[in-house]
C-alpha positions as CSV (number, residue, x, y, z in Angstrom):
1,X,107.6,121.3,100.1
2,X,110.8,123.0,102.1
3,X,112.4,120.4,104.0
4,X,111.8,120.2,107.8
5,X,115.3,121.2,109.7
6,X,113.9,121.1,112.9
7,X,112.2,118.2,114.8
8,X,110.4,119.6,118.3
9,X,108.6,116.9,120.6
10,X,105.7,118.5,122.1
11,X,103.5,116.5,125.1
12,X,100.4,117.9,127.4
13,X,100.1,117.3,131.0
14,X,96.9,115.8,130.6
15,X,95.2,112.6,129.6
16,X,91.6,113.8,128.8
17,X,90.2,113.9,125.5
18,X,89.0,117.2,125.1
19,X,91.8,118.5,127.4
20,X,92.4,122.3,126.3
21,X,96.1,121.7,127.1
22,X,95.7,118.4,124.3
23,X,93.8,121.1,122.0
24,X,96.4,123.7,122.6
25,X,99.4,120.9,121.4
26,X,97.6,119.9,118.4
27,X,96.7,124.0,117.3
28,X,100.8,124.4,117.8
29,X,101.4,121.2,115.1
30,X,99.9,123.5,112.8
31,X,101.1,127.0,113.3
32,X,104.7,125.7,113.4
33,X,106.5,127.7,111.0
34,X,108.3,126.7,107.6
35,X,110.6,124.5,108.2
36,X,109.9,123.2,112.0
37,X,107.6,120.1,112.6
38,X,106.3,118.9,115.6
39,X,105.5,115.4,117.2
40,X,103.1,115.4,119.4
41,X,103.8,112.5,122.0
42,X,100.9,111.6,125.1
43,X,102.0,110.3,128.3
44,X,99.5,107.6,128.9
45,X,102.1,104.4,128.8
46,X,104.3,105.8,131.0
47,X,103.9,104.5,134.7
48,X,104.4,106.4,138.3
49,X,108.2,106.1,138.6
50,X,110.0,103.5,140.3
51,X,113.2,103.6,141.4
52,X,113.9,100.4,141.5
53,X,112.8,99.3,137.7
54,X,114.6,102.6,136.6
55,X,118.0,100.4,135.0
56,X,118.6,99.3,131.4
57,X,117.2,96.2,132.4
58,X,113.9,96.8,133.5
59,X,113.1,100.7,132.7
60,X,109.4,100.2,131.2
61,X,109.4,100.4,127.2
62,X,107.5,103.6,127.3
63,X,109.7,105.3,129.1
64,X,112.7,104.3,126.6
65,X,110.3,105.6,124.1
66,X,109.8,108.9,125.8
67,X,113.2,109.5,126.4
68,X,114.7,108.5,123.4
69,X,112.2,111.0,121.3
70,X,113.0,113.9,123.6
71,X,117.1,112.8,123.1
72,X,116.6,113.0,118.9
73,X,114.6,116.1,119.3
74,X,116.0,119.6,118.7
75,X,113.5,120.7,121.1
76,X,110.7,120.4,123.5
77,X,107.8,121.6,123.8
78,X,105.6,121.1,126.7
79,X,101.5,121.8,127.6
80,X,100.6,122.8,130.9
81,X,97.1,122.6,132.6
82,X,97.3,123.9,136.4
83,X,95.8,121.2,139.2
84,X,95.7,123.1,142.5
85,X,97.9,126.1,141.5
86,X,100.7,123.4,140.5
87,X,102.2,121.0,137.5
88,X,100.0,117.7,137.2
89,X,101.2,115.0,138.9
90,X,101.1,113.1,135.1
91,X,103.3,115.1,133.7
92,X,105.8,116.0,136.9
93,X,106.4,112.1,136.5
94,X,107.3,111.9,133.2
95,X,109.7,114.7,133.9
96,X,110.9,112.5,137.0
97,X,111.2,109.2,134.5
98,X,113.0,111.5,131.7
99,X,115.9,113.2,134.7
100,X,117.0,110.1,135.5
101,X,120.2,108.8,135.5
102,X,121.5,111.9,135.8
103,X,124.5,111.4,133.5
104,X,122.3,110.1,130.5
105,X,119.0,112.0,130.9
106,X,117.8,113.7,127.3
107,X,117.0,117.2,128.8
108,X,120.5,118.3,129.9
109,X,120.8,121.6,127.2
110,X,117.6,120.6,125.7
111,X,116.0,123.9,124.6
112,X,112.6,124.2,125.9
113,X,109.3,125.7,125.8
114,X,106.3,126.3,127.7
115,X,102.7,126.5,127.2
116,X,99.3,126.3,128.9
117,X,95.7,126.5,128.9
118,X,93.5,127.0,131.4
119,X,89.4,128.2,131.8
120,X,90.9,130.5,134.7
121,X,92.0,133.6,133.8
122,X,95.8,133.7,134.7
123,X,96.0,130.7,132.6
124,X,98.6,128.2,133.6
125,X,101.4,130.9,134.9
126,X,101.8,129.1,138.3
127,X,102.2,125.9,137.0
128,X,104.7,127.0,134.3
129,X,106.9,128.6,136.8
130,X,107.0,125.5,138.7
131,X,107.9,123.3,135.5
132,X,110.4,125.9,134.6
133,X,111.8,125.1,137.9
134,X,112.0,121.5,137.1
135,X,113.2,121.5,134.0
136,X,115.9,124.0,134.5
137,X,116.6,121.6,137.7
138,X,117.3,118.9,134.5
139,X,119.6,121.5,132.2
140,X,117.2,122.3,130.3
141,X,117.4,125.5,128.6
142,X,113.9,127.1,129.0
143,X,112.8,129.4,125.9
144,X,113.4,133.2,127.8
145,X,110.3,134.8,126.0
146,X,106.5,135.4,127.8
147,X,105.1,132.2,127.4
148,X,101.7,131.0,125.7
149,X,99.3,130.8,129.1
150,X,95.6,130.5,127.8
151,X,93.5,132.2,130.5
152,X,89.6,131.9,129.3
153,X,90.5,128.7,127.6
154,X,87.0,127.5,126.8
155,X,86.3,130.3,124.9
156,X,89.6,130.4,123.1
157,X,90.4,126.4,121.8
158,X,88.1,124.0,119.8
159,X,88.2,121.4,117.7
160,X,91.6,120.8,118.2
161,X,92.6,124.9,116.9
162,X,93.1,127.8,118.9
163,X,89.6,130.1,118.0
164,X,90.5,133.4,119.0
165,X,92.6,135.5,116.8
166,X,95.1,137.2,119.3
167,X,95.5,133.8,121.0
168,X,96.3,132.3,117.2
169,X,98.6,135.3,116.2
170,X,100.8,135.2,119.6
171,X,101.1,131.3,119.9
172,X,102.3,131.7,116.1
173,X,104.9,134.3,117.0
174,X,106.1,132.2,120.0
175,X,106.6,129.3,118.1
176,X,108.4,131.1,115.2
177,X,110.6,132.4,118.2
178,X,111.1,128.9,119.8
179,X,112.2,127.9,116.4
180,X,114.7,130.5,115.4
181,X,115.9,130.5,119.0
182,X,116.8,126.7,118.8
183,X,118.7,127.5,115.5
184,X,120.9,130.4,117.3
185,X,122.1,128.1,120.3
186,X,124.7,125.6,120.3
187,X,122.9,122.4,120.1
188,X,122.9,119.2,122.7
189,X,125.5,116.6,121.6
């Protein structure tokens, strides 16, 4: 077995079970390429942010967790769904927990990606744009390639893989561009 030279974190905005955006995470464990492997991490522990807990000494446990798997990582990969046009407000808080402090926060030159998966048919585009904004906000360095947005979701993801061919082939491709694009950047220290 080649050994794995890239470690990627990957999370989904949702919480749900069956959640095509959960689906979509697990499906891109497995079509990582040679070399890459990724940890899928769910945001269930992590509570609504509080400024006033958010210190050394009382920042929830979770949120060290979170944090401290996105600051070993060599990248991130985050799972969209689209709530009212827009990010869900699960994931937009673990974003919130995981900018904060400013001078410490894992995401500063972190080199991103984006994914989604919706049962409408422009997929999760609205909601990527507005977590692009975010993360870039955190100096982040998003992945500049089209993104995976699964429009028609229901017909595309089961069983934890992707079910359609083209939607299989071009997640595949992204990845394998994620990856080699990670290796050609200068890295976060």
């Amino acid at each position: 077995m080649p050994e794995t030279i890239l470690e990627i974190v990957g999370f989904a905005g949702s919480l749900r079970s069956g959640s095509y955006n959960r689906t979509l995470l697990a499906a891109a464990a497995d079509l990582m390429p040679e070399g890459a492997n990724l940890t899928q991490l769910v945001l269930d522990g992590i509570p609504p942010y509080n400024e006033d807990i958010d210190n050394d000494e009382d920042r929830p446990a979770s949120v060290e967790r979170f944090k401290s798997a996105i600051a070993s990582a060599d990248g991130v990969l985050i799972v969209t769904p689209e709530y009212s046009h827009g990010v869900p407000g699960l994931l937009k808080n673990a974003l919130d927990w995981a900018s904060r402090p400013r001078e410490t926060q894992p995401m500063s030159r972190r080199p991103v990606a984006l994914m989604g998966a919706s049962p409408g048919v422009t997929g999760t585009a609205r909601a990527q744009e507005q977590l692009k904004l975010a993360v870039m906000a955190m100096g982040a360095q998003v992945y500049p390639a089209p993104t995976v947005a699964v429009g028609g979701a229901k017909d595309k993801l089961a069983d934890g893989r992707i079910t359609d061919e083209r939607t299989e082939k071009f997640t595949k491709r992204y990845l394998s561009g994620f990856a080699e694009w990670i290796q050609a950047i200068p890295r976060p220290s």
